[in-house]
N, CA, C and O of each residue as an XYZ file, in Angstrom:
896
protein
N       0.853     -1.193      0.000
C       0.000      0.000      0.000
C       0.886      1.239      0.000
O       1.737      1.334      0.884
N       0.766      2.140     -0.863
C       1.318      3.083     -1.238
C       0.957      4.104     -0.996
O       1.749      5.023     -1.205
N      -0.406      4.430     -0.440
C      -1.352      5.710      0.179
C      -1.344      5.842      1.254
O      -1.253      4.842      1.965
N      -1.415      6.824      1.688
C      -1.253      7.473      2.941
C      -2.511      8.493      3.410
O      -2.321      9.574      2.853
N      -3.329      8.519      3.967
C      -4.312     10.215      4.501
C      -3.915     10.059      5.519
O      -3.977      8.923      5.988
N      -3.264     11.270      6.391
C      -3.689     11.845      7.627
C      -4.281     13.066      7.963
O      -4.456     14.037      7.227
N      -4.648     12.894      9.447
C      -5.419     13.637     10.371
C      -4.454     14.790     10.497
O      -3.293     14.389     10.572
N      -4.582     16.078     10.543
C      -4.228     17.197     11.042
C      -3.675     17.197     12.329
O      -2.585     16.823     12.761
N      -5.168     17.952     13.110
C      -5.056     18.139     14.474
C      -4.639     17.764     15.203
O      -5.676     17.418     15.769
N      -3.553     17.309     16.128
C      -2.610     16.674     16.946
C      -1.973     15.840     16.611
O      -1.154     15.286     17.345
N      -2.228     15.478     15.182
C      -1.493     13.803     14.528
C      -0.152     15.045     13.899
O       0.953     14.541     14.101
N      -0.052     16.244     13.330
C       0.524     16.753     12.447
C       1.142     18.047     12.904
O       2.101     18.736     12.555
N       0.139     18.101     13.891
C       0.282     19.985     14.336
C       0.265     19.949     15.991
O      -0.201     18.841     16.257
N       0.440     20.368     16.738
C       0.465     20.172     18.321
C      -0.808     21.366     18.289
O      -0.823     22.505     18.756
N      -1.678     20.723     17.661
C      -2.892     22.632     17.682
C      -3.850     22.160     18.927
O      -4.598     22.918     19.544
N      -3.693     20.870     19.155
C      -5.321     20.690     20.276
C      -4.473     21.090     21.251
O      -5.102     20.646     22.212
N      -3.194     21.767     21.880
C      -2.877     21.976     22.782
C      -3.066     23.487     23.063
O      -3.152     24.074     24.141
N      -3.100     23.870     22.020
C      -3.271     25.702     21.698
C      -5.280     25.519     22.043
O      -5.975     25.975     22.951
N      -5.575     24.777     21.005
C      -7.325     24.840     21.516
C      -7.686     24.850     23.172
O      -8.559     25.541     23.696
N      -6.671     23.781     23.939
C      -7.258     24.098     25.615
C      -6.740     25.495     25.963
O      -7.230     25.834     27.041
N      -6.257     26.055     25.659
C      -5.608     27.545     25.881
C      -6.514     28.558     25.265
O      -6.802     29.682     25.676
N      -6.823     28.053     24.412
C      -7.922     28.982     23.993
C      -9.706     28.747     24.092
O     -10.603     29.482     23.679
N      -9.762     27.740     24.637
C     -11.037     27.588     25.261
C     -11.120     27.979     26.603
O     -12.127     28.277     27.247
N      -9.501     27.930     27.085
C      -9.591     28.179     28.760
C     -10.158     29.774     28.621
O     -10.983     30.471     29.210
N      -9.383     29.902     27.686
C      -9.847     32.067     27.570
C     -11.126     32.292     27.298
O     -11.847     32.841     28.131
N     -11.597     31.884     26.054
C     -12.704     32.054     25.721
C     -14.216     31.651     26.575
O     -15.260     32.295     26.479
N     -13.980     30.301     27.495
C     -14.996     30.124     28.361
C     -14.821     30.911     29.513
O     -15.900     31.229     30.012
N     -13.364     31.532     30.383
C     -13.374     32.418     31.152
C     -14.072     33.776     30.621
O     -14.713     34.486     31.396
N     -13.937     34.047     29.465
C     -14.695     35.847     28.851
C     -16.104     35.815     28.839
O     -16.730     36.875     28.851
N     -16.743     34.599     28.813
C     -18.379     34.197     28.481
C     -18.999     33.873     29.737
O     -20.209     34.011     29.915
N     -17.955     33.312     30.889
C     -18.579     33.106     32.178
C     -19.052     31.751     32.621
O     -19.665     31.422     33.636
N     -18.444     30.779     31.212
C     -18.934     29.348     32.046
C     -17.632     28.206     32.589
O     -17.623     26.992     32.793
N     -16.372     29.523     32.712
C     -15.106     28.892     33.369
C     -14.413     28.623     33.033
O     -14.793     28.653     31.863
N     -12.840     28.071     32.950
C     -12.097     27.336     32.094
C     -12.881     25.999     30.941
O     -13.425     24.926     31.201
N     -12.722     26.404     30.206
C     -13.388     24.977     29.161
C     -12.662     24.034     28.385
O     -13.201     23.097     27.796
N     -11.052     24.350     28.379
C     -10.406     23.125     27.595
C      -9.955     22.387     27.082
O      -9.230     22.113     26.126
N     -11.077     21.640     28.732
C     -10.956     20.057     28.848
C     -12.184     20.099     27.381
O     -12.482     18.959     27.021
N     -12.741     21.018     26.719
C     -13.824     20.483     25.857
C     -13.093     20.102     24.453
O     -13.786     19.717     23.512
N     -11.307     20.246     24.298
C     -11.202     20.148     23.259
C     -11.014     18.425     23.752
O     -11.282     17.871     22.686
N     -10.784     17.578     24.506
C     -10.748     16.239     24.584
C     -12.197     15.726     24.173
O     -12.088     14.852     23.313
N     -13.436     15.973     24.490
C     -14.563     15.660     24.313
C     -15.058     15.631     22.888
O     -16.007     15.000     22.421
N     -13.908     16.742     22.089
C     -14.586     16.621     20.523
C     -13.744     16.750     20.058
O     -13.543     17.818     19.480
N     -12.440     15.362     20.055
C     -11.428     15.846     19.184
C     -12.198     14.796     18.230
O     -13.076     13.966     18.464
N     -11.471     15.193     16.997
C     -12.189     14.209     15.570
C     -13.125     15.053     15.124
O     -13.181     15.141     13.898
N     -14.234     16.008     16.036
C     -15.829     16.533     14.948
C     -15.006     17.579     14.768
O     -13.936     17.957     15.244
N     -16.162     18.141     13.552
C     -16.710     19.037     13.064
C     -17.199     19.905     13.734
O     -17.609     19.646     14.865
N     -17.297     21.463     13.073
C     -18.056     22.140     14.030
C     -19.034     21.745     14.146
O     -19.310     21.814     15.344
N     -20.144     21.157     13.380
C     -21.098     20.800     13.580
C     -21.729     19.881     14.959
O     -22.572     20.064     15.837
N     -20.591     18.604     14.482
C     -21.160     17.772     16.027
C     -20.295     18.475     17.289
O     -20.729     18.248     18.418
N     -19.372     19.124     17.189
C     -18.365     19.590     18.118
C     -19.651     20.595     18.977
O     -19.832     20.593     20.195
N     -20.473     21.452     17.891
C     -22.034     22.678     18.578
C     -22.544     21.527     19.660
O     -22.805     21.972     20.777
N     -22.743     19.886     19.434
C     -23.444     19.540     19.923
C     -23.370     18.677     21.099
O     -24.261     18.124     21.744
N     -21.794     18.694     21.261
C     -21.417     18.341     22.652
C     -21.482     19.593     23.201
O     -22.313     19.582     24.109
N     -20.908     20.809     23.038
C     -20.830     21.833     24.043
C     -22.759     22.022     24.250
O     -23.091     21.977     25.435
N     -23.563     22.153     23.565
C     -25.199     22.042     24.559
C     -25.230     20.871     24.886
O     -26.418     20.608     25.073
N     -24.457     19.760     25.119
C     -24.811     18.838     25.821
C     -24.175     18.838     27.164
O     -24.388     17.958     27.998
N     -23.181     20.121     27.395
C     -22.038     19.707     28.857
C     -22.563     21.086     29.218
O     -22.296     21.150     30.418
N     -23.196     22.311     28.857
C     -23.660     23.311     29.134
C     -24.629     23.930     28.539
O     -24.624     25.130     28.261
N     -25.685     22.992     28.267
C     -27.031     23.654     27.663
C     -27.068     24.695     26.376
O     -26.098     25.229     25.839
N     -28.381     24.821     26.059
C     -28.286     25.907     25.038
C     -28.100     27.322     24.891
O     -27.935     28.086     23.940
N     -28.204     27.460     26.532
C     -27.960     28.827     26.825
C     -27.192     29.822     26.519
O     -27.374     30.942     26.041
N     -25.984     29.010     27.003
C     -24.311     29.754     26.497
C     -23.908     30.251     25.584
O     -23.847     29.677     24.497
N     -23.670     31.003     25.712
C     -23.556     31.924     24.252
C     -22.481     31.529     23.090
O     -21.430     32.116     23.343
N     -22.393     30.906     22.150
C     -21.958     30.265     21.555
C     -21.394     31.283     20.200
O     -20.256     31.300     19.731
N     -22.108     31.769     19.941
C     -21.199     32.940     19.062
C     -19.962     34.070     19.999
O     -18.998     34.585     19.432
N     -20.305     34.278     21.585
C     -19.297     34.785     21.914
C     -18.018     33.705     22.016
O     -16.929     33.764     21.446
N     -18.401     32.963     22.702
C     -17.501     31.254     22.477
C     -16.459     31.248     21.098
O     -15.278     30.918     20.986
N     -17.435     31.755     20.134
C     -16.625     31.552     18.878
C     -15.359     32.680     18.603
O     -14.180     32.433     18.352
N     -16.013     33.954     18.737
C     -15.651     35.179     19.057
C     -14.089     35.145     19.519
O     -13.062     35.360     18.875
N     -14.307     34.787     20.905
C     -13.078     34.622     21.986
C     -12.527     34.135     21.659
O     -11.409     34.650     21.687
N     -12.573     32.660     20.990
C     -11.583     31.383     20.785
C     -10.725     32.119     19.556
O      -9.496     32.180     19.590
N     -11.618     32.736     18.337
C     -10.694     32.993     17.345
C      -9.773     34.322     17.464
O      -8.805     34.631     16.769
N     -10.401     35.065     18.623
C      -9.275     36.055     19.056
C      -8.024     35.742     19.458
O      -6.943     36.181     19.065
N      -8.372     34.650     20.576
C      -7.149     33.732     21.332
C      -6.507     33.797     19.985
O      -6.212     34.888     19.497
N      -6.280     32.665     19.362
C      -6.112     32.087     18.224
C      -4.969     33.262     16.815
O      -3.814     33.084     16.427
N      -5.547     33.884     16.605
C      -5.278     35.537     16.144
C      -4.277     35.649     16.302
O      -3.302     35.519     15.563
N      -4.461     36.058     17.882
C      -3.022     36.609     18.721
C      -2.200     35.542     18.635
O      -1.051     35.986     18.650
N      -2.192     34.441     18.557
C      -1.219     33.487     19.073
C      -0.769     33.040     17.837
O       0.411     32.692     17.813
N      -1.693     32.922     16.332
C      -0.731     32.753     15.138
C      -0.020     33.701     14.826
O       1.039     33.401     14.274
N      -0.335     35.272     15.067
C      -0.139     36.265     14.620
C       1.569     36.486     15.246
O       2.407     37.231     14.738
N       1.737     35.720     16.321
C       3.283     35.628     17.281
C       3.873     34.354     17.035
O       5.079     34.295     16.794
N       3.057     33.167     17.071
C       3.840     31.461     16.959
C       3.747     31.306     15.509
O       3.220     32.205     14.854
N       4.258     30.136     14.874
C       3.898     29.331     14.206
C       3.717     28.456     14.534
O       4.219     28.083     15.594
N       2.779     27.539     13.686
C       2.131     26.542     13.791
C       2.694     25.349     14.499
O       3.048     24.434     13.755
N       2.868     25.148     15.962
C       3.540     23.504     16.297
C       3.326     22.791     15.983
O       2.229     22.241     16.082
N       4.581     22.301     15.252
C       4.798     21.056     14.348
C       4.772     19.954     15.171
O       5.632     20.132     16.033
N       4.171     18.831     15.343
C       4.499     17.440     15.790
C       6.043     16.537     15.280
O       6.305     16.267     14.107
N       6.954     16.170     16.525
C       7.765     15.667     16.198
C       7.766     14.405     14.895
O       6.933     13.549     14.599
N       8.964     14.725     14.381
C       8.867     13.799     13.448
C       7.923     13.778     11.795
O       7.695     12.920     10.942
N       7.633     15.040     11.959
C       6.682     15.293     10.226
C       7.262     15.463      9.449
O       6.972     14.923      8.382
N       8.491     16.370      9.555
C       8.962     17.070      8.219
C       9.761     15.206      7.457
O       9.505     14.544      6.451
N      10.956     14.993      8.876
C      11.286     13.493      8.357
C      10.352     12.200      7.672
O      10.712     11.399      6.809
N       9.292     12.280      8.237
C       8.302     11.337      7.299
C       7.766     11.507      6.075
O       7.530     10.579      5.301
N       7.529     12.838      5.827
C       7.063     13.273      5.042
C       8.039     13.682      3.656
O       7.621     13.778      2.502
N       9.025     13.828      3.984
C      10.318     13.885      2.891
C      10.614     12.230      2.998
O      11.008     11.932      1.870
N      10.605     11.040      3.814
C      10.689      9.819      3.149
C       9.556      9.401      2.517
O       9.876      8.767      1.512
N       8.555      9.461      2.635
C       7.449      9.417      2.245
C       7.287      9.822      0.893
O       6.717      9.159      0.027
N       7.917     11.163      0.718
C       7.659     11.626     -1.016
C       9.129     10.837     -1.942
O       9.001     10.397     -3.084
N      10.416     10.800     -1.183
C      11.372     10.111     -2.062
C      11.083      8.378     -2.101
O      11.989      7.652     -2.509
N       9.572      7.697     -1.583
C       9.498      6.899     -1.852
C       7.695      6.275     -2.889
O       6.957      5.299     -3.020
N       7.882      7.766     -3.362
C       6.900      7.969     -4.256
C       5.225      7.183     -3.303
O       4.710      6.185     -3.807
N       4.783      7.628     -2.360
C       3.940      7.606     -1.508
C       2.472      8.455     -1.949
O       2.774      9.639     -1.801
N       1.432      8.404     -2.288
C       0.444      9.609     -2.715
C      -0.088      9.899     -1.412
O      -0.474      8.930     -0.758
N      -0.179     10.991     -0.930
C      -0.632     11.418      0.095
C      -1.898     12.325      0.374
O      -2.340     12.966     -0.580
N      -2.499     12.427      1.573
C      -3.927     13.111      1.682
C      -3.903     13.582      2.818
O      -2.975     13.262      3.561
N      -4.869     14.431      3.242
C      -5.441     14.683      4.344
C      -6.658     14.683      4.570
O      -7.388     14.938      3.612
N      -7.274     14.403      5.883
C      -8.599     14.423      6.083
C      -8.987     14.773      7.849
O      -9.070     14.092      8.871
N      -9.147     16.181      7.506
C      -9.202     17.168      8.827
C     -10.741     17.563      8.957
O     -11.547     18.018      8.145
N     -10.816     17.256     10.121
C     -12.393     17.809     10.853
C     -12.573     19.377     10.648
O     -13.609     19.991     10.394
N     -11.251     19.865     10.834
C     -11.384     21.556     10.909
C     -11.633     21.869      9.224
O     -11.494     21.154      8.232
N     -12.175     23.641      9.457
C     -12.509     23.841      8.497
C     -11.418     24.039      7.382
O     -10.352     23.697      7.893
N     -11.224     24.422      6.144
C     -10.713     24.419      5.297
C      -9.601     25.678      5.218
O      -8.392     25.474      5.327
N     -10.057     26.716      5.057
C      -9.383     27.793      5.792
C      -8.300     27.301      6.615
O      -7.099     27.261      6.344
N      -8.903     26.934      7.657
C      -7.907     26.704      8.736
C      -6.666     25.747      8.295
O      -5.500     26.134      8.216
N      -7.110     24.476      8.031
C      -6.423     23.339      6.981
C      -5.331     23.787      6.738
O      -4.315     23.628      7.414
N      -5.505     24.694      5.240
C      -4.742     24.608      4.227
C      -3.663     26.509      4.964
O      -2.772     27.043      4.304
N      -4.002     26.869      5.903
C      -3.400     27.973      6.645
C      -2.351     27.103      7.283
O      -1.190     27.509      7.318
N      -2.635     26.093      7.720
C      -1.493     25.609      8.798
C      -0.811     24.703      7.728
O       0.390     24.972      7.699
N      -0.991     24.173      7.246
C      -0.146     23.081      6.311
C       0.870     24.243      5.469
O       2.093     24.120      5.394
N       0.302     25.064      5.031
C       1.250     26.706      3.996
C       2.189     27.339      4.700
O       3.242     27.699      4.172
N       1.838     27.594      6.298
C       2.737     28.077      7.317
C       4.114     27.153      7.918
O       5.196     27.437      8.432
N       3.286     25.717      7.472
C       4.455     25.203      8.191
C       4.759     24.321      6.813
O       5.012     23.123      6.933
N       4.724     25.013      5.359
C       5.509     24.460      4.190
C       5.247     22.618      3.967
O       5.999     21.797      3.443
N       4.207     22.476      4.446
C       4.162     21.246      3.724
C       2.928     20.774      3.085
O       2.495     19.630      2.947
N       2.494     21.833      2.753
C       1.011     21.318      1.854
C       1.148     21.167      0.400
O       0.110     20.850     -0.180
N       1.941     21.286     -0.139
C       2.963     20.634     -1.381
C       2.939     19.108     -1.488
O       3.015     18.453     -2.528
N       2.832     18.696     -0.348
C       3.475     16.878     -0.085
C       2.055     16.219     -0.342
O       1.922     14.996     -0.364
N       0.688     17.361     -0.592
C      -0.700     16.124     -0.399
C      -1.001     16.642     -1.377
O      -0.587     17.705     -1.840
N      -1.943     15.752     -1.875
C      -2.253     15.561     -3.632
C      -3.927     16.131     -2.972
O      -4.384     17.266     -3.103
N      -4.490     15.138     -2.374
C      -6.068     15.809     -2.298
C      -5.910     16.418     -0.097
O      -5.325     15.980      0.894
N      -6.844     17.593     -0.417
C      -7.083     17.838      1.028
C      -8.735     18.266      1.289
O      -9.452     19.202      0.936
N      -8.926     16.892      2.204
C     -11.012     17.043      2.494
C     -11.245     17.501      3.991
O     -10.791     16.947      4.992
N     -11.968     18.520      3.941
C     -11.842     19.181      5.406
C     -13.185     19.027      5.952
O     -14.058     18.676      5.159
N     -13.567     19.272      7.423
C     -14.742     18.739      7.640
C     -15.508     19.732      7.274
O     -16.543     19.570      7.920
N     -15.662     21.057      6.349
C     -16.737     21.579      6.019
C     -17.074     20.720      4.566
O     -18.119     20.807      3.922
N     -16.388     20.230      4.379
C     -16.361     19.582      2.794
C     -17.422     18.674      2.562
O     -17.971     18.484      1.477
N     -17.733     18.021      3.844
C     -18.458     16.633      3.941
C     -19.592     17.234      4.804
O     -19.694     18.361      5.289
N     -20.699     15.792      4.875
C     -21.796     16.235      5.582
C     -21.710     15.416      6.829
O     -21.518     15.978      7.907
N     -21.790     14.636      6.777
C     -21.153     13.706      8.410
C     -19.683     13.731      8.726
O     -18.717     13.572      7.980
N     -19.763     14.016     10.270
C     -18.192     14.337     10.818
C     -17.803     12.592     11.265
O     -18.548     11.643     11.509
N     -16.239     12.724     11.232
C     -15.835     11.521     12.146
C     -16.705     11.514     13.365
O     -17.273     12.524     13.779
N     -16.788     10.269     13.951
C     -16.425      8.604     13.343
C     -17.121      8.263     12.599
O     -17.474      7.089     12.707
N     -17.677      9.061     11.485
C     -18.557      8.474      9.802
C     -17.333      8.301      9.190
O     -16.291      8.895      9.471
N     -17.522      7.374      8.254
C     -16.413      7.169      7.219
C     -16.216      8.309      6.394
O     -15.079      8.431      5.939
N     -17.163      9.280      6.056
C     -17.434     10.042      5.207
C     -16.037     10.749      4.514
O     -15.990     11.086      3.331
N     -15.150     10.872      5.276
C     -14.133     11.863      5.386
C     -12.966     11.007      4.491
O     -12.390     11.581      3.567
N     -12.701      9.779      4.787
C     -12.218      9.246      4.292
C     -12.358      8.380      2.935
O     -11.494      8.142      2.092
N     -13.773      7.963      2.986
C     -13.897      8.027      1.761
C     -13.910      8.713      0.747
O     -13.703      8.173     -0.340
N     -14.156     10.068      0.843
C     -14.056     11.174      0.134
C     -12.378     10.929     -0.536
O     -12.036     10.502     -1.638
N     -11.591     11.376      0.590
C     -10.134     11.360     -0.034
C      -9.698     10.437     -0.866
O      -8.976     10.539     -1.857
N     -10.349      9.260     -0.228
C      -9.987      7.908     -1.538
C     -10.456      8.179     -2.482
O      -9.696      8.528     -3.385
N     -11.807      8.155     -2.722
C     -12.557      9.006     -3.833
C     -11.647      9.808     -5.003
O     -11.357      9.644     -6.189
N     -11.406     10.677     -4.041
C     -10.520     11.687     -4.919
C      -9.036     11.403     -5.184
O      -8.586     12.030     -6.143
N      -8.353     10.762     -4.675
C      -7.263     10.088     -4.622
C      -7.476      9.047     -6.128
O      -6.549      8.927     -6.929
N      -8.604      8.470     -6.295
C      -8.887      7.459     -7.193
C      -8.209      6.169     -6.947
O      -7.583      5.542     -7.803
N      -8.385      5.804     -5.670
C      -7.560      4.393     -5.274
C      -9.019      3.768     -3.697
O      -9.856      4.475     -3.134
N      -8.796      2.645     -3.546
C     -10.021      1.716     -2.777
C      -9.615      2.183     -1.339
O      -8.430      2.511     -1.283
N     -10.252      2.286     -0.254
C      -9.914      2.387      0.636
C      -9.209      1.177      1.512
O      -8.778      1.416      2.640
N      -9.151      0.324      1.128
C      -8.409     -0.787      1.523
C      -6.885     -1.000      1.155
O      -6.190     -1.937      1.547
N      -6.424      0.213      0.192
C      -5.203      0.832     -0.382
C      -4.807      1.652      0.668
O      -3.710      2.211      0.699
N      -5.546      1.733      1.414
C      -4.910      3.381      2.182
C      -4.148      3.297      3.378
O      -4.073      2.073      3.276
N      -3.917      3.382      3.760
C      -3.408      3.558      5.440
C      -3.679      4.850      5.687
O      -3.583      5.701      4.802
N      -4.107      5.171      7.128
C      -4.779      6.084      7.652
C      -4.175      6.637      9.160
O      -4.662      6.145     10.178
N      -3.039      7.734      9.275
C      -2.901      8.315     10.279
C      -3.605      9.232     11.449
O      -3.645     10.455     11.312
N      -4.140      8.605     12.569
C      -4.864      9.192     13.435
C      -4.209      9.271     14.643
O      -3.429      8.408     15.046
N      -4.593     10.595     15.418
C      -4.682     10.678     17.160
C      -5.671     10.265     18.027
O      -5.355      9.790     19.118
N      -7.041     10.401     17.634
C      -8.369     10.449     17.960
C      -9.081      9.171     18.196
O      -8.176      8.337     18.219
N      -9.755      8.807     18.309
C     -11.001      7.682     18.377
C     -11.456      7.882     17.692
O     -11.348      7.083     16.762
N     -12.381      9.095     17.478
C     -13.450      9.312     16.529
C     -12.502      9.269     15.113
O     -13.093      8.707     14.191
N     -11.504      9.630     14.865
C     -10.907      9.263     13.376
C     -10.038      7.845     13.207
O      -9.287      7.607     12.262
N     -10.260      7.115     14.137
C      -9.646      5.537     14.182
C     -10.819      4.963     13.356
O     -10.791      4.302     12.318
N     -12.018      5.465     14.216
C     -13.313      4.641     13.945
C     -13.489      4.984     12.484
O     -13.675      4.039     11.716
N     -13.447      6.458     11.903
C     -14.148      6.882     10.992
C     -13.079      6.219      9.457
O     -13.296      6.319      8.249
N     -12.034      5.621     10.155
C     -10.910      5.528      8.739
C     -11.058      3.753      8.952
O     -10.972      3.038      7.954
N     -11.242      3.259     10.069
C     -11.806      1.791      9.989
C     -12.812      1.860      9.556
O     -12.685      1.253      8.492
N     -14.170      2.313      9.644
C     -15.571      2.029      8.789
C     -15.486      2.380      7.661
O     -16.429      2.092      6.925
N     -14.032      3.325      6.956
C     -14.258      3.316      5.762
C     -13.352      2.259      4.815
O     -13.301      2.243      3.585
N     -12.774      1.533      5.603
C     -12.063      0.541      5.040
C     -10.447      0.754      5.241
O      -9.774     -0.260      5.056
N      -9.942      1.618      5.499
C      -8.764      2.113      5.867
C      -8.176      1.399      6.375
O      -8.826      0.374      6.579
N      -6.612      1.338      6.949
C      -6.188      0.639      8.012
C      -5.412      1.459      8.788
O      -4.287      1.848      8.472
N      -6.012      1.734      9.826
C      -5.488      2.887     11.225
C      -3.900      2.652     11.571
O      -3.399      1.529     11.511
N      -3.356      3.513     11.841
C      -2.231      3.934     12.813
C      -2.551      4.879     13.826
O      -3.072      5.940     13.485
N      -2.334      4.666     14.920
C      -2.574      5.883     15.933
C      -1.433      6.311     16.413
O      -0.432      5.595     16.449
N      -1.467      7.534     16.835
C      -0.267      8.442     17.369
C      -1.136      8.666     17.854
O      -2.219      8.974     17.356
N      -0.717      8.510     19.439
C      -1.413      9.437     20.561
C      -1.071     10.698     20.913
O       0.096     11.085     20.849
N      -2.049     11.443     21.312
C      -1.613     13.000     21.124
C      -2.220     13.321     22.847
O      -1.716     12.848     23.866
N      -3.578     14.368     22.768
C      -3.754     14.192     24.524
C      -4.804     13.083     24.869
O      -5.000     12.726     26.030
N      -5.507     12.528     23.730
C      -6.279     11.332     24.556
C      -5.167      9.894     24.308
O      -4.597      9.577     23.264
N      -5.135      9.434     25.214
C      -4.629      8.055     25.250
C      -5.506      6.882     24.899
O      -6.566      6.667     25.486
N      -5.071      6.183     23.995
C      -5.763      4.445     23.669
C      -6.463      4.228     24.540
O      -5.866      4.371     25.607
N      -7.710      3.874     24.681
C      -8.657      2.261     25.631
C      -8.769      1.053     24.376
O      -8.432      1.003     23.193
N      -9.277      0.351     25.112
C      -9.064     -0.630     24.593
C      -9.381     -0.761     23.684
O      -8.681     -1.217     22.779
N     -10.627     -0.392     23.567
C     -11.482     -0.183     21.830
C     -10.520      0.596     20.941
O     -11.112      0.313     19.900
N      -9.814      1.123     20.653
C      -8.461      2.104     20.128
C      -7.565      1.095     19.869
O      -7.296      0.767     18.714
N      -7.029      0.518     20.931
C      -5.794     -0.417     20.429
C      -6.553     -1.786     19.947
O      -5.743     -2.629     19.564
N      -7.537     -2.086     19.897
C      -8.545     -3.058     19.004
C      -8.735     -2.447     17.746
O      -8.879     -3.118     16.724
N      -8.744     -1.228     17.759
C      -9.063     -0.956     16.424
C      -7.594     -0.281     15.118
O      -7.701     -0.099     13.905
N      -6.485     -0.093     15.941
C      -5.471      0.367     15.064
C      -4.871     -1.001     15.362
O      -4.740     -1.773     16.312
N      -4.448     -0.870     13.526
C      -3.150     -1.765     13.467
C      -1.727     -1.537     13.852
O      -1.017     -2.510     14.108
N      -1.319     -0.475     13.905
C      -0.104      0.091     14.981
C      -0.830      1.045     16.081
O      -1.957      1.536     16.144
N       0.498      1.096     17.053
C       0.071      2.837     17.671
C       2.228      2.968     17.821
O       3.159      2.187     18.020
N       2.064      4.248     17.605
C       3.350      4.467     17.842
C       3.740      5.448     18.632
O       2.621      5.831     18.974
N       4.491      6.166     19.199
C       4.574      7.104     20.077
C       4.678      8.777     18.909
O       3.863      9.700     18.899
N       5.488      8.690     18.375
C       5.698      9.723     17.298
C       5.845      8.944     15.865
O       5.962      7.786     15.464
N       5.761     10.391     15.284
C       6.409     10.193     13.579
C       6.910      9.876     13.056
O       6.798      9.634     11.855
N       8.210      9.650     14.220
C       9.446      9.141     13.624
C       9.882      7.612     13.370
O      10.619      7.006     12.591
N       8.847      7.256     14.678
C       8.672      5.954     14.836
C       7.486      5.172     13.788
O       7.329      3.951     13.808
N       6.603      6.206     12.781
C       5.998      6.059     12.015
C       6.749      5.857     10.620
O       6.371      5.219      9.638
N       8.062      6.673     10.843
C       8.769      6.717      9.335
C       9.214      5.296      9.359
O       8.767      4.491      8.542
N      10.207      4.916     10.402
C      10.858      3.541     10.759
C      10.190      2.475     10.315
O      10.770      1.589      9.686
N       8.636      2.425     10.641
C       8.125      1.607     10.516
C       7.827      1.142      8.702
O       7.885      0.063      8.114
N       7.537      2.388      8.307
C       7.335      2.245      6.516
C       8.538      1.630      6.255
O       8.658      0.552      5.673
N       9.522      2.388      6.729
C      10.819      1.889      6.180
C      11.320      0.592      5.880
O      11.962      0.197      4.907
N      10.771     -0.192      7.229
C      10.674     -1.373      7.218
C       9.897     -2.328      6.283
O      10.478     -3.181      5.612
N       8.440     -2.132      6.266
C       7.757     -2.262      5.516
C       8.018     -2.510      3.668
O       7.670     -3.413      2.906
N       8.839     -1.147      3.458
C       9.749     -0.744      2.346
C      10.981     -1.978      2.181
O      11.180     -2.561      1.115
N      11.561     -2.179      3.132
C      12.399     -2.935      3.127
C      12.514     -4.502      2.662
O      13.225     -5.192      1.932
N      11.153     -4.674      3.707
C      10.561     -5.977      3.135
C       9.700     -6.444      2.075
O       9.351     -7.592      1.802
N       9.440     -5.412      1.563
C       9.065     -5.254      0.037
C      10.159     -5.550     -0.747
O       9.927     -6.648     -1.252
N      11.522     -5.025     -1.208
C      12.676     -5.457     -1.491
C      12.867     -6.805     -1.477
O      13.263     -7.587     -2.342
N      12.526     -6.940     -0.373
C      13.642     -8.510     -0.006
C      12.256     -9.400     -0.300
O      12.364    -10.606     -0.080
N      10.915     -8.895     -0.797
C       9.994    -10.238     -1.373
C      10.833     -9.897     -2.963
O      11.193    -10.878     -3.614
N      11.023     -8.919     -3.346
C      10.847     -8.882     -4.548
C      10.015     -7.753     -5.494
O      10.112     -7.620     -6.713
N       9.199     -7.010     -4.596
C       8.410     -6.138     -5.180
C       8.411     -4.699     -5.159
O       7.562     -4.071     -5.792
């Protein structure tokens, strides 16, 4: 298997760590406290299902456009000074990955905008052939939706693919679409259903490159 999609958000970018920093702000400015712990509760959705855990942990009340407001101010300020944290081990995978003629994808819950902003900032959105973001699709992870799309567009079966995730909800959503999971844990850790459902888990990227390599290797030594 020669295809590759991964996940963005903590698989690529250290960004769900910037999101509890900026939910901590944004739920302190609105009045319903530090909030996040809410980026663990919806890593993998969409804004869509992501609207529908926060009225499920604090009703409909909360003001949800200031919510939005705050977070992308946080956010603002903090691209407008950082760049994008890179997850150990990307740039190296991703340069073996292309000198071993690899087709590559992404398939990010966040919106598109956002996507293709952080992949440009941190110079590697060159390396993916198709990129499907979760405004793109109509069901968020853990639907397959996301991933099939990229295969789709990729023009190869999803049973071709291998599928880099941090999440649950994108383990599940790249297994129901036929995929075969890798997990990199980022801030949620494996249960059991997780390490039942990926065929690796590795600690970093690097330990992700090693592993192709190998893979690569033993391809050679069948012959192919």
């Amino acid at each position: 298997m020669k295809t590759i999609v991964f996940d963005m958000d903590g698989l690529m970018f250290d960004t769900e760590r910037v999101f509890v920093e900026a939910w901590d702000y944004a739920g302190e400015k609105i009045g319903i406290g530090k909030a996040g712990y809410m980026t663990l509760k919806t890593l993998g959705l969409n804004r869509q299902k992501s609207q529908e855990v926060w009225e499920r942990e604090f009703g409909s009340g909360y003001d949800s456009e200031a919510l939005r407001r705050y977070t992308k101010e946080y956010l603002t300020d903090y691209y407008a000074n950082n760049r994008v944290p890179v997850k150990r081990g990307l740039y190296v995978l991703l340069n073996y990955l292309k000198t071993k003629s690899y087709r590559l994808a992404v398939a990010s819950s966040s919106p598109r905008w956002e996507v293709e902003r952080h992949l440009k900032d941190a110079g590697v959105f060159e390396y993916f052939e198709v990129v499907v973001c979760g405004d793109m699709i109509e069901r968020s992870k853990p639907e397959p939706d996301i991933y099939l799309a990229a295969c789709a567009q990729l023009g190869v079966k999803p049973e071709e693919c291998w599928a880099l995730e941090d999440s649950k909800s994108g383990l599940v959503s790249a297994a129901r679409a036929g995929c075969t999971p890798i997990m990199v844990p980022d801030l949620w850790q494996p249960d059991t259903e997780a390490r039942q459902i990926a065929a690796k888990i590795f600690e970093d990227l690097e330990k992700v490159k090693k592993y192709f390599e190998g893979l690569d290797d033993q391809s050679k030594g069948n012959g192919c």
